[in-house]
Phi, psi and omega in degrees: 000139179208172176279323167311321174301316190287309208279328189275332179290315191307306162320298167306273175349308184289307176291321175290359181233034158241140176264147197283002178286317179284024153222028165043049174259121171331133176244123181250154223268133170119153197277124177302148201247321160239158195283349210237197168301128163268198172288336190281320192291292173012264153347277193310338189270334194259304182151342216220135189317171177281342178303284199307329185294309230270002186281309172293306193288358189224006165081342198273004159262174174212148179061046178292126194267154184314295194314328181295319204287320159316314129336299174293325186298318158295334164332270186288006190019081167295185191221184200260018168253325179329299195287311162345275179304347159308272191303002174287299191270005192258338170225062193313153185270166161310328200269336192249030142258331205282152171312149187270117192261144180330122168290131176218161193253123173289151172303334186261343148301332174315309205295315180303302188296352186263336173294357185264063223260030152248021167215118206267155239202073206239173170258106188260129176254205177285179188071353205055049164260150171259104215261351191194148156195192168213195239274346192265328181285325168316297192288326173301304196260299205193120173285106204296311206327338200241020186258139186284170204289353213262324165318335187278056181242172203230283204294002178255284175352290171307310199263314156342307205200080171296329224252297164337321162308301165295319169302323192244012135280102180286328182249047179322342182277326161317336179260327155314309180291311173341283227278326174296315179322294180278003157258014163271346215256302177317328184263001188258333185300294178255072159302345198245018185265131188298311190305307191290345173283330183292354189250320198285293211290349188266340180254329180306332173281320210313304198254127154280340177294296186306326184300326210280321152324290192312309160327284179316354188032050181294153197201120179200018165044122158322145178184266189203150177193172164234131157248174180220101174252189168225181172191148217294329207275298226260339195117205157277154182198162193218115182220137183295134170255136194246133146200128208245168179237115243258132185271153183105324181212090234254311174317350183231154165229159178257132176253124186234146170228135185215179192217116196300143207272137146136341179278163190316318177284348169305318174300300198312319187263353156274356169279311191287317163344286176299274171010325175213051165273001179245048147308106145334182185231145180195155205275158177194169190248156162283192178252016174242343160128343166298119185295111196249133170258121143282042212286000176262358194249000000 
C-alpha cells in the first residue's frame, strides 16, 4: 500500500460509476472497454490535458493545485469526504510523512467512558485499533481485556471471525463497508504507515469479503447513525451510534451506542450493564505497545 497506489485506485474506481450519458459524453458507435468514463472524457470534462489526468491518477504529479482537484472532483461527483480524501493524497501534508507516534487515550477520556453506564462506550484509534472502553462496551461488542493486544482491533474482529460479526450486526454488509471506508479515509491520512499497510494485507488473504470492499474503495469518515444489534443475554436493540472525535487528537474517536431513555433497548442495555458491572480491573497494552490501566474491561 502507498499513496500512489490508494490515489490511482481511488480515481479509477470514481470513473467506472459514472455514466458517460449522465456526464453528457457524446456515445460513439462501437462497444466501450469501460463501464465508466474513460480518462481521457475526464481530462476533458475538467479542463486539463490527458497527459496531465493520466499523470494525476497515476500519482506522478507533484504540486497539483486545488483548483484542478476541484475539477476532477465535480467530474467525477465526489461528496465532501470523498473530495477530502482526494486532496490528502494528490497533496499530501507534512503530517502523513512524519513517523507514526503511540497512541494513548488521556486520563479525562478514561473518566468520560467510565461516566458512561447507559451506554456502551469505546476509543478508536488509527487503524480501528481499539484503545479504551467500558464496562457496557466490553459486554456489548467484545471483552477486548481479554483479548490478545494485536486483536483488539475492530477490522480484525469483524473480517476474522464473520460469523460472530453477523450474530452481533443485523445489517452486517452495511457495517463491513463503514468499516472498509473508513480504512480508505485512514489509509489517505497516513499511506506510508507500515502497521495499517501490514492490516490491510493481513484481512486481504484472510477475508474475500474484505478483498473485495477494499476494491470498491468506498471513502467515508466516522459519524451517525441508527443501528440494530443483538446479543445473546438481552435480544435484539435499535440503538444510536455515535462518533465524535476527540479534540485535540483528530486520530482518535470516543464511539458510543446509546438508546432513547423509556425505550425497550435502553432497559436492554441497563440489564447487560448489571450483568457484567462486578468485571475487575485490569492491566493491558495498547496495540502499539503502549501500556495502559483498564479498569472498565
Amino acid at each position: 500500500m502507498d499513496r500512489r497506489t490508494e490515489l490511482s485506485e481511488f480515481l479509477r474506481t470514481r470513473r467506472a460509476r459514472i455514466a458517460p450519458d449522465a456526464a453528457g459524453v457524446v456515445a460513439y458507435h462501437g462497444r466501450r472497454r469501460v463501464s465508466g468514463l474513460r480518462r481521457e472524457e475526464v481530462a476533458q470534462l475538467a479542463g486539463v490535458s490527458v497527459d496531465y489526468y493520466v499523470r494525476l491518477e497515476q500519482g506522478r504529479t507533484t504540486n497539483v493545485s486545488e483548483a484542478i482537484l476541484d475539477a476532477v472532483a465535480r467530474v467525477l461527483r465526489l461528496d465532501d469526504g470523498e473530495r477530502a480524501h482526494l486532496l490528502r493524497l494528490a497533496r499530501p501534508g507534512r503530517e502523513s510523512r512524519r513517523p507514526v507516534p503511540p497512541q494513548r487515550v488521556r486520563p479525562q477520556v478514561r473518566h468520560l467512558l467510565d461516566a458512561m453506564t447507559d451506554a456502551a462506550a469505546y476509543v478508536v484509534g488509527r487503524r480501528t485499533d481499539v484503545l479504551a472502553w467500558n464496562t457496557l462496551g466490553a459486554a456489548l461488542i467484545a471483552d477486548f481485556a481479554t483479548l490478545p493486544v494485536r486483536q483488539r482491533n475492530f477490522a480484525r474482529l469483524l473480517f476474522t471471525d464473520e460469523d460472530a460479526a453477523r450474530a452481533i450486526f443485523v445489517d452486517w454488509p452495511a457495517k463491513a463497508r463503514d468499516l472498509v471506508a473508513f480504512l480508505h479515509v485512514d489509509a489517505g491520512r497516513r499511506p506510508d504507515d507500515p502497521q495499517l499497510a501490514e492490516l490491510i494485507g493481513d484481512l486481504a488473504i484472510r477475508s474475500e469479503l474484505f478483498r473485495r470492499l477494499w476494491a470498491q474503495h468506498p471513502v467515508h469518515d466516522k459519524g451517525h447513525t441508527e443501528a440494530r444489534l443483538r446479543h445473546p443475554m438481552v435480544g435484539t436493540m435499535d440503538l444510536s451510534y455515535e462518533a465524535l472525535r476527540i479534540p485535540g487528537d483528530p486520530d482518535q474517536f470516543v464511539v458510543t451506542y446509546s438508546a432513547a431513555a423509556g425505550s425497550p433497548a435502553a432497559a436492554a442495555l441497563r440489564l447487560l450493564g448489571s450483568l457484567h458491572a462486578d468485571r475487575p480491573a485490569r492491566r493491558s497494552a495498547a496495540p502499539d505497545g503502549a501500556t495502559t490501566a483498564d479498569p472498565w474491561s
